[in-house]
C-alpha angles and dihedrals in degrees: 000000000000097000147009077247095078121106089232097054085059089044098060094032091053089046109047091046093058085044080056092052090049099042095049118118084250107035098068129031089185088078094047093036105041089190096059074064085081095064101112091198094051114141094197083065101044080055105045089050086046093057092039093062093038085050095043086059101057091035090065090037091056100036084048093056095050088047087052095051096041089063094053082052091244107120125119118235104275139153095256095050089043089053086039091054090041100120086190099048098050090174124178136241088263086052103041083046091056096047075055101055093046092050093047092046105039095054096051096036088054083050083062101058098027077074097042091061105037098051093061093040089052086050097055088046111058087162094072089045096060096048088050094053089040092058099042090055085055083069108045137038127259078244089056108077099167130046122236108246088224083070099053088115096040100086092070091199093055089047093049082049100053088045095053086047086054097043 
């Protein structure tokens, strides 16, 4: 995807967030109570059936278009080309769609949390907030309300804090 702007890119962020919901230690007690699964009328399950098939569909999409552009030889080095190209490995679709799922998931599920945690921790820690603001108003004007999106790694200590939230 080119840019936060592409419908897909809606499409898989929309519907890994709701799987997360879902998928929460507190969102689903199907996965928790295997015998509330035999409710036919479960809406858990309705759901969870809906998001498998919306995020089928970019998943082939995605993994089509690497396979496309690993045979004109213009992908760029990535897991799932590394695990495609893998002579020893010689996994199926079901497999390679699985890898898929984990990275896509995992990413956006550790995004999640990464803010989960951080939001409290900066609350408890007003000190790092004033020296973030402080520093960011280094950068831009009183006029200037909003920053311009083209600076984002220019503060250096928002972005050491960003990157200390992420490790």
């Amino acid at each position: 995807m080119g840019s936060r702007d592409d419908p897909m890119f809606h499409e898989i962020t929309e519907v890994e967030e709701l799987i997360s919901k879902f998928r929460s230690t507190t969102g689903n007690l199907q996965d928790y109570i295997p015998l509330l699964r035999l409710n036919p009328l479960s809406a858990g399950s309705k759901r969870a059936k809906d998001m498998r098939m919306r995020r089928d569909v970019y998943l082939k999409k995605l993994n089509r278009d690497l396979e496309d552009r690993m045979e004109k030889g213009t992908h760029k080095p990535c897991i799932q080309a590394n695990v495609i190209q893998d002579e020893e490995a010689k996994l199926n679709k079901e497999e390679l769609t699985s890898i898929s799922l984990t990275m896509l998931a995992g990413g956006l599920d550790t995004i999640t949390t990464l803010v989960q945690w951080s939001i409290p921790l900066l609350a408890q820690r007003p000190e790092i907030q004033r020296k973030a603001i402080t520093e960011i108003r280094k950068m831009y004007s009183e006029e200037q309300m909003l920053c311009d999106p083209e600076d984002d790694m220019k503060c250096t200590y928002v972005m050491a804090l960003v990157k200390e939230c992420l490790r």
